[in-house]
C-alpha positions as CSV (number, residue, x, y, z in Angstrom):
1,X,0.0,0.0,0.0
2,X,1.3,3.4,-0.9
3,X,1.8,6.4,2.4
4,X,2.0,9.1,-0.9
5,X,-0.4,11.8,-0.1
6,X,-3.2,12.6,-2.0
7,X,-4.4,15.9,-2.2
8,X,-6.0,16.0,1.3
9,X,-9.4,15.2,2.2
10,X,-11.3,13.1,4.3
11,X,-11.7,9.5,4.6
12,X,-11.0,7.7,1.3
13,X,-12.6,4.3,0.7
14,X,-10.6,1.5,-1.4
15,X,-11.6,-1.8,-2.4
16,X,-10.3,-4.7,-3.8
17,X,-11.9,-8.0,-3.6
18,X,-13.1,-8.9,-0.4
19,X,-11.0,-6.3,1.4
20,X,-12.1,-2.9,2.1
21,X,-9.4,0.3,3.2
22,X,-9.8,3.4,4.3
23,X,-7.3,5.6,4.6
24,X,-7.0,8.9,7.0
25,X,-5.8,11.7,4.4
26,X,-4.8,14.7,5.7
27,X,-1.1,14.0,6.0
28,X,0.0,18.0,6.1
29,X,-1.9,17.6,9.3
30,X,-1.1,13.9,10.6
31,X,-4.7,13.0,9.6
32,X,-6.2,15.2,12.4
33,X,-9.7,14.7,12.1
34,X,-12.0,17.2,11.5
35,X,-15.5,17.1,12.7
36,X,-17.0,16.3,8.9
37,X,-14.7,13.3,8.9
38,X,-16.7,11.8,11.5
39,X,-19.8,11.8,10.0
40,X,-17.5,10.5,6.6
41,X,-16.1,7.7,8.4
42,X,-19.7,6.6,10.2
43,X,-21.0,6.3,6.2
44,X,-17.8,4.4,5.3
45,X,-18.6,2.1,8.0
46,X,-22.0,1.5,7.0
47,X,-21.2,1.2,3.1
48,X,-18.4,-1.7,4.0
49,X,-21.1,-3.4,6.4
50,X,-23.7,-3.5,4.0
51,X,-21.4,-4.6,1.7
52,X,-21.7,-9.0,1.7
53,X,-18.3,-9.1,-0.4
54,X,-16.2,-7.3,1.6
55,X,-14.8,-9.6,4.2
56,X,-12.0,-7.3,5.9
57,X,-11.6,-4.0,6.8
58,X,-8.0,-2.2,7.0
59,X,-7.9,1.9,8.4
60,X,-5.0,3.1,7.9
61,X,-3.1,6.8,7.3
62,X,-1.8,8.6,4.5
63,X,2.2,10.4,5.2
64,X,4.2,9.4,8.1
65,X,1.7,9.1,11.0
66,X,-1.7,7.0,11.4
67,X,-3.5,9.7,13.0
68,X,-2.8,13.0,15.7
69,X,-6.4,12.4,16.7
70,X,-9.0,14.7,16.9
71,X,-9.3,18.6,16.0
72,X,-8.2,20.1,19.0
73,X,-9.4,23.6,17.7
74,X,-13.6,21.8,17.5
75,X,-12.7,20.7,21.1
76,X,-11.7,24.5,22.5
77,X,-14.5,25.9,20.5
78,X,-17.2,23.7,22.7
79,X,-14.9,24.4,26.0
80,X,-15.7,28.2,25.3
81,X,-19.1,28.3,24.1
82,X,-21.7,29.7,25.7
83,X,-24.4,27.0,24.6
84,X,-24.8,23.1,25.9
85,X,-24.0,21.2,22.5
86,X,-22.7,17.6,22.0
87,X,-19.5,17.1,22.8
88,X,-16.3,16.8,20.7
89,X,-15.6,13.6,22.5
90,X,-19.4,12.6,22.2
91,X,-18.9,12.4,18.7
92,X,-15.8,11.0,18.4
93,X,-17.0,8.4,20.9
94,X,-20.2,7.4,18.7
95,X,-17.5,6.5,15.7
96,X,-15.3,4.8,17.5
97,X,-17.9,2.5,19.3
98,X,-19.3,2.0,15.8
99,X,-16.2,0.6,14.1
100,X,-15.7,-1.5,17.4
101,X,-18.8,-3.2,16.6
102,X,-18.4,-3.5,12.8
103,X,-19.3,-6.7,11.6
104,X,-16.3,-7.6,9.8
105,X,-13.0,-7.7,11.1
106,X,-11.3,-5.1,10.9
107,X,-6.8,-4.5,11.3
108,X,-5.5,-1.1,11.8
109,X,-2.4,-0.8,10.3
110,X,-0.4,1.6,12.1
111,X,2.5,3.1,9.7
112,X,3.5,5.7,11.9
113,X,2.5,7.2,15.3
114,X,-0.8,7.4,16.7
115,X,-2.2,10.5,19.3
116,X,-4.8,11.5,21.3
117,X,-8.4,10.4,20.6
118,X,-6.9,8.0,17.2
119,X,-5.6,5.9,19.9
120,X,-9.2,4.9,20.7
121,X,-10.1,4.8,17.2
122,X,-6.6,1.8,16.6
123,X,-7.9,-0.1,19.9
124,X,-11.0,-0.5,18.6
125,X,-10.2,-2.4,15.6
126,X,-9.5,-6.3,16.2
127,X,-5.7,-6.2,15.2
128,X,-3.5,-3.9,14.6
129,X,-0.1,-4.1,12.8
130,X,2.7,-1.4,13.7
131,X,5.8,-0.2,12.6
132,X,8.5,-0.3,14.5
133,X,9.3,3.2,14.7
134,X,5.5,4.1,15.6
135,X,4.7,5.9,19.2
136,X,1.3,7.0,20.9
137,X,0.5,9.3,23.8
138,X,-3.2,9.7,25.2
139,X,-2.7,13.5,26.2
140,X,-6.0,14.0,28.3
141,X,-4.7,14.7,31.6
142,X,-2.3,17.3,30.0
143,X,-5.5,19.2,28.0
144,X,-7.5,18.8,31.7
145,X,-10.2,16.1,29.2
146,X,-11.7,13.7,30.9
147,X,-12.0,11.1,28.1
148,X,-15.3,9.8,27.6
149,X,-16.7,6.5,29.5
150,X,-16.6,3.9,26.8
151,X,-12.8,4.9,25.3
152,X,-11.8,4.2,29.3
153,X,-13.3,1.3,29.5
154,X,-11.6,-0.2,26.2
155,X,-8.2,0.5,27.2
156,X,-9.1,-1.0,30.2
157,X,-10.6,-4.0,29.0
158,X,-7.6,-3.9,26.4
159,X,-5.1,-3.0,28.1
160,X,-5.4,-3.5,31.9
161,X,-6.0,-1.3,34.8
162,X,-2.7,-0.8,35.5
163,X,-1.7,0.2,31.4
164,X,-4.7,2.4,31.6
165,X,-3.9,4.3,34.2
166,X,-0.2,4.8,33.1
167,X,-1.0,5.8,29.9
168,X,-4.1,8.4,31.3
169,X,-2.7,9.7,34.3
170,X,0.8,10.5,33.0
171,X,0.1,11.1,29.1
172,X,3.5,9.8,28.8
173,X,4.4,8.5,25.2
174,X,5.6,5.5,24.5
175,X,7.3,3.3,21.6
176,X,6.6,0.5,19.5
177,X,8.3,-1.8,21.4
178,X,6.5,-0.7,24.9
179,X,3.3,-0.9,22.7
180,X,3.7,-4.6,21.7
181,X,4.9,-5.9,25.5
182,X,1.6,-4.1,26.6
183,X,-0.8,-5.7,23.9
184,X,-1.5,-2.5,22.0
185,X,0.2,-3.9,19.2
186,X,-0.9,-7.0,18.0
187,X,2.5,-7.2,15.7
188,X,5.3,-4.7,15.3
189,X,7.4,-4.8,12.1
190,X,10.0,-2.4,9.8
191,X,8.3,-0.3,7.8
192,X,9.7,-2.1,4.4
193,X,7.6,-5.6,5.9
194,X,4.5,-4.0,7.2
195,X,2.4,-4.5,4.2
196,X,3.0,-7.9,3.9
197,X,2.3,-8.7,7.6
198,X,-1.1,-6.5,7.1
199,X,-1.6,-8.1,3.5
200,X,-1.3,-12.2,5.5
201,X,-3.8,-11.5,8.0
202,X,-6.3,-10.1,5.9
203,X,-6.1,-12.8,3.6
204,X,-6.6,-15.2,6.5
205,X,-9.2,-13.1,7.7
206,X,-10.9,-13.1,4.6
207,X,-10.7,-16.9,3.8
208,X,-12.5,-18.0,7.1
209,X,-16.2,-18.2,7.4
210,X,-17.9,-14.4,7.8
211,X,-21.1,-15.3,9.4
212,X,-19.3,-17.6,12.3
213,X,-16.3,-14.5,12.8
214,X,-19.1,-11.9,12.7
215,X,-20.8,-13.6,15.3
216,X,-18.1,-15.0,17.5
217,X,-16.8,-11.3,17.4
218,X,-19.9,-9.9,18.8
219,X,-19.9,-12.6,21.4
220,X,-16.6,-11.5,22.4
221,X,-17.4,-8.1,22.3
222,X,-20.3,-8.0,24.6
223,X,-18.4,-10.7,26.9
224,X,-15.8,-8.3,27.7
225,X,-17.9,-5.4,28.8
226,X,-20.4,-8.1,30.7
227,X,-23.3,-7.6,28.2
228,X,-23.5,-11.5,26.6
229,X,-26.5,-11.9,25.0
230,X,-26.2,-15.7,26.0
231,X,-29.7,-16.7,24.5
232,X,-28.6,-14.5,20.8
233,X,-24.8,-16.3,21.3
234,X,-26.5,-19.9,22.0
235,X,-28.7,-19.4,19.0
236,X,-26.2,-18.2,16.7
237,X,-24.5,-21.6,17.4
238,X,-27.0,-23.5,17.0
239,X,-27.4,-21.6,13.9
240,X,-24.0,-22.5,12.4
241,X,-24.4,-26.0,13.4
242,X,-27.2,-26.7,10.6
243,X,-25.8,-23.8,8.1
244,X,-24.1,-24.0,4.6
245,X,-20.7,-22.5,6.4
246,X,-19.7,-25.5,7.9
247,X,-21.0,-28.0,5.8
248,X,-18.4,-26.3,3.3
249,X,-15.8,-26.1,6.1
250,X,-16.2,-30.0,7.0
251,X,-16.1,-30.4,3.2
252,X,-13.0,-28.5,2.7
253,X,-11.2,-30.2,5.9
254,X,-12.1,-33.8,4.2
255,X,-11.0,-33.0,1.0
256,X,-7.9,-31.4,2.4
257,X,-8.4,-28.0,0.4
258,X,-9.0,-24.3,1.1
259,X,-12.7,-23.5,2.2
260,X,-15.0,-21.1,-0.2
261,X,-17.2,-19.3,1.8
């Protein structure tokens, strides 16, 4: 995948095959997003869902950094005004939550550093691949933010207590390497290999069985913030144990061959 810039703009959506991208392009800006973005992205999200070809999502950045998070200048303008309105964060928060729960799974690949509010937006994505060089800082405490409810609760659930409250209390950045012995990082790897290692899990990724991931993933999601829907998680196994999925995976298995779901 090319980091060339574009001429900047917001999200831009690429597909090829079964695998969706979209790329953060304001790289004159480290892909600070702007408030129209947000509403850009939450279509993006909805096109790829609705989408039953697409199999995998990748976000990723344009230039030398994934993102430097959100417009601080939209943030300051609600600090100041006079007028209750949603929140920066609220907004934010509703985007990020809604690529957390995305159907498909879904890799960030991290080809630089990573700031503020887009360290929410790489945690919630199922994997993400970084280079080595990358770094991240979560700089509420320093801006007197207190992040909002659900972001907290995903680095903890992520990350640990202890992890969370490191990187939250001190807004201390750290490097790849501290990344990947925490479990930000899912991988970390040179630049000149990253594609490759985001290219082989999204091929695996996209050669398993969609409606057993998609399912399984919710499962897990709502497990970890103690909201199973056992009854839905029972059925949707039940579900999969009659459907055309695994009668082609039993198939494949026997006849010692690649699925085609």
């Amino acid at each position: 995948m090319s980091d060339t810039a574009d001429a900047a703009s917001g999200p831009v959506l690429e597909i090829d095959g079964a695998r969706a991208t979209i790329r953060l392009n304001r790289p004159k800006h480290l892909n600070r997003l702007q408030a129209e973005d947000l509403g850009e992205l939450t279509k993006l999200f909805d096109r790829v869902e609705a989408d039953p070809d697409i199999r995998v999502l990748v976000l990723t950045g344009t230039g030398r950094v994934f993102s430097a998070g959100y417009d601080l200048n939209s943030v300051a303008e609600r600090a100041t005004s006079a007028n209750e309105q949603q929140s920066a964060g609220s907004a934010f928060e509703v985007v990020v939550n809604r690529l957390e729960d995305l159907g498909v799974p879904t890799i960030c690949r991290l080809n630089g550093g990573v700031y503020g509010g887009s360290t929410d937006l790489a945690l919630a994505c199922d994997f993400r691949i970084g280079v080595d060089t990358a770094e991240m800082f979560m700089p509420a405490a320093r801006l007197g933010l207190h992040y909002y409810g659900s972001g907290i609760k995903r680095y903890v659930t992520r990350l640990g207590v202890d992890n969370a409250k490191r990187l939250f209390l001190t807004a201390q950045k750290i490097s790849a390497p501290e990344m990947l012995r925490i479990g930000y990082l899912t991988a970390m790897v040179p630049v000149e290999t990253l594609d490759e290692e985001v290219d082989k899990l999204a091929n695996i990724l996209a050669g398993n069985a969609p409606n057993a991931m998609r399912g399984m993933k919710r499962a897990i999601n709502e497990f970890v913030r103690g909201e199973l829907d056992e009854q839905a998680a029972d059925q949707r196994h039940r579900d999969s144990m009659r459907g055309d999925e695994i009668k082609e995976g039993i198939k494949a298995f026997a006849e010692k061959r690649a699925p085609k779901f």
